[in-house]
N, C-alpha and C positions, 0 to 999 in steps of 0.2 A: 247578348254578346257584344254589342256595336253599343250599350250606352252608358255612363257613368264610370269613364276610364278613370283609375287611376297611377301613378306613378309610384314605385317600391324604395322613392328617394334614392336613385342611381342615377349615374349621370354619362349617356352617352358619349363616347370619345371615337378618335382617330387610330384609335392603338388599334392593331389587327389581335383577336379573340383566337387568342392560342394557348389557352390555361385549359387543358383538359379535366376530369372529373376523375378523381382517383377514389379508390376504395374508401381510405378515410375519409373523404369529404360526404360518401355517405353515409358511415356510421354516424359523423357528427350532425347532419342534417336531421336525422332519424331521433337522436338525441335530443336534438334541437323543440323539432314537432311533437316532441312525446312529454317536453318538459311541461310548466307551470306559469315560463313565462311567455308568453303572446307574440312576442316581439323577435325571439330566437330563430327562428325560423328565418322571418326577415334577415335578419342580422348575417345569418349565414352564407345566403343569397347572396346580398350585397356585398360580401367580402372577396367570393367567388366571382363575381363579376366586376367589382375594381379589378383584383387580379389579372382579369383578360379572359373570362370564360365567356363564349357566348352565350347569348338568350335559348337558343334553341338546343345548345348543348345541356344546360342547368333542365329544360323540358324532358329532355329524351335520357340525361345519362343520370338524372341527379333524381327531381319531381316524380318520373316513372317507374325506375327501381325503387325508390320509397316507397310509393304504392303497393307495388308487390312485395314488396319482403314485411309491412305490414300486413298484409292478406296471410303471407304465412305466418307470419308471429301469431297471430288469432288462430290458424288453424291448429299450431304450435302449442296453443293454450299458454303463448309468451304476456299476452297482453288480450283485453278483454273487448267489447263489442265497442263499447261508449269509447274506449280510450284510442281505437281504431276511426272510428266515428269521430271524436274531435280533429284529430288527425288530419286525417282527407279534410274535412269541410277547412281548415289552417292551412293545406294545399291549395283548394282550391282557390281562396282568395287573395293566395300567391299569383296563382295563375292571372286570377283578375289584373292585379297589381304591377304585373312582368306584360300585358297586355302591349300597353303603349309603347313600350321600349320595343317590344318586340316585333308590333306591325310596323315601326317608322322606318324603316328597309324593304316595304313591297314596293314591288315594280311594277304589280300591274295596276293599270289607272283604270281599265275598261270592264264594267261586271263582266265575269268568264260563264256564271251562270247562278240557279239556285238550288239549293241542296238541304233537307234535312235532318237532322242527325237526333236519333234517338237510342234507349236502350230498351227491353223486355219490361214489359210492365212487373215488378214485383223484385226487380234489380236496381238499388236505390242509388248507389256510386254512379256518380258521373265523370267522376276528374278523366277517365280515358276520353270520351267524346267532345268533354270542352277542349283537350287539349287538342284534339284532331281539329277541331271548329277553330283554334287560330290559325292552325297551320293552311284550311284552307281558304279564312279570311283575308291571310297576307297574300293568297295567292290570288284574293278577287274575288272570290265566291261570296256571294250572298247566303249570307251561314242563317240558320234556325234553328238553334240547339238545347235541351233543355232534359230535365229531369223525365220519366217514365211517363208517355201521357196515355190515357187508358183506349182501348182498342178504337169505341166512336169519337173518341178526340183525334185520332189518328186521320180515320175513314173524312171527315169532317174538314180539314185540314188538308189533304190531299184533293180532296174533291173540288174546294172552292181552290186553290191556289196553285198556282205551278209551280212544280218541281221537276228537275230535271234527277235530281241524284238524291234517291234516301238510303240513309245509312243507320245501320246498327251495330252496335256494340253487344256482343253477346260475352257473359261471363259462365256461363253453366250449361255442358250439354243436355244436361236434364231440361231444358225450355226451346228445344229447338222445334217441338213438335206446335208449340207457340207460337215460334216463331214463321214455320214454314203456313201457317195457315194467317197468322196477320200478312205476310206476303202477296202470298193467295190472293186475298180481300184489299188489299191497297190498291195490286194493280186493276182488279177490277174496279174500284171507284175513282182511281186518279184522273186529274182532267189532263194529263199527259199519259196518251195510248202507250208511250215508248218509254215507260220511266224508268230507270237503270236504279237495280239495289246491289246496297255495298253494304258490308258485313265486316268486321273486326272482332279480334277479342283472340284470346290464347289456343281457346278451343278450338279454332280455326285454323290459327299455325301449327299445331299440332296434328290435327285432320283435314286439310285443305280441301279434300272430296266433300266436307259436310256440306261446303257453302254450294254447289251446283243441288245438293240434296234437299235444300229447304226452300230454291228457288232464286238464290241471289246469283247476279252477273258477274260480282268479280270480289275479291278480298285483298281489304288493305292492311299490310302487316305490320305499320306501325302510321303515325302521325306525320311522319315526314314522308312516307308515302303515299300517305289520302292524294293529296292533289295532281300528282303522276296518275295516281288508279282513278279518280273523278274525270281527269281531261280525259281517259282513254274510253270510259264510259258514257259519258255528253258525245264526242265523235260518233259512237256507235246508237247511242238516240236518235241526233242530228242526221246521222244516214237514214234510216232505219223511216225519220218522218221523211225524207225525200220522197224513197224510193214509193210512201205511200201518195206521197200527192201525185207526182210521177204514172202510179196505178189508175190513182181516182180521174187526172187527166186525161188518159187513154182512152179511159172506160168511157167518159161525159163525149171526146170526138166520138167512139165508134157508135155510142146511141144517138147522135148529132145526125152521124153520116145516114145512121139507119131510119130515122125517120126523113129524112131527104127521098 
């Protein structure tokens, strides 16, 4: 996530980003992605952000509706696996490309903490999780983000490294019984006793009781909410380790006092 940025050929200005995303702008994006030429896509993008659309508007009202409404086109039997597949991967290296534009407006300078973000092993789209992964690198997070890694690359990973917040994207109720037991097994290996899990994905919005069912601490409903739902979960690690040293403190005086 943090290397080999590059620029979608736009060019930052002063203008205030008040070009909202209208229906048409994503049938034509859709069109855009679906066609032959490479470049479309792009093109579309940049025309919408001359305009005055923001960065994180083109993320949330343009980039993410696209994604699902090609999900449905496939289920639709509108368009086929590959052409869904070309797709997204022509998103996601939008997203690359929109990167730098988009972090050069964070405010925070101080790492807020680290966090990271995977999906169900066997669920191959990422474009939801990268997008969450800028939203909370502008906000400071030390992001880790990547394609499905399998259960002992997890375990592995958690173990040797701190983390204060891992996150999943889940697309399919069918994998939550998956998911509630990689949970299970994370926080028993993690080298942070208090490690806060975040859950996303439709499934979730739609059933919000699952994510307390599979073990996770809070759910975020969309990209521009990870960092709101991460800050609230770090607080509640960050107590949570207090209140243990606090314990262990008490405990080391009163065997102190007791062998006195």
């Amino acid at each position: 996530m943090t290397g080999n940025r590059s620029g979608p050929g736009v060019q930052q200005t002063d203008r205030p980003a008040v070009r909202p995303i209208v229906p048409s702008d994503l049938t034509t994006f859709i069109a855009a992605i679906r066609s032959h030429d490479e470049q479309a896509g792009a093109q579309c993008i940049r025309h919408l952000i001359d305009a005055g659309a923001a960065v994180d508007t083109v993320y949330l009202d343009l980039i993410a509706p696209a994604a699902r409404e090609l999900g449905t086109m496939w289920e639709n039997d509108d368009c086929d696996f590959v052409e869904v597949t070309v797709a997204l991967g022509r998103m996601q290296r939008l997203l690359r490309d929109l990167s730098q534009l988009f972090l050069a407006d964070a405010g925070q300078t101080e790492p807020v903490g680290n966090i990271l973000l995977t999906c169900i092993p066997g669920e191959q789209h990422t474009l939801g999780i990268i997008m969450v992964g800028e939203f909370l690198l502008r906000d400071g997070w030390r992001v880790l983000v990547g394609a499905p890694w399998t259960e002992g690359d997890l375990l592995t990973m958690v173990g040797t490294e701190w983390y204060d917040v891992i996150g999943f994207s889940v697309g399919s109720e069918h994998r939550l019984s998956m998911l509630r037991r990689d949970i299970r097994r994370l926080r028993a290996a993690s080298r942070n006793p208090h490690v806060q899990i975040m859950v996303g994905g439709q499934v979730f919005s739609d059933e919000p009781e699952l994510a307390q069912s599979v073990g996770a601490d809070a759910i975020a409903d969309s990209a521009r909410e990870a960092p709101r739902v991460a800050h609230t979960l770090l607080a509640s690690a960050r107590a949570a380790q207090a209140r243990h040293v606090g314990t262990v403190s008490g405990r080391d005086v009163r065997e102190a006092r007791a062998r006195d």
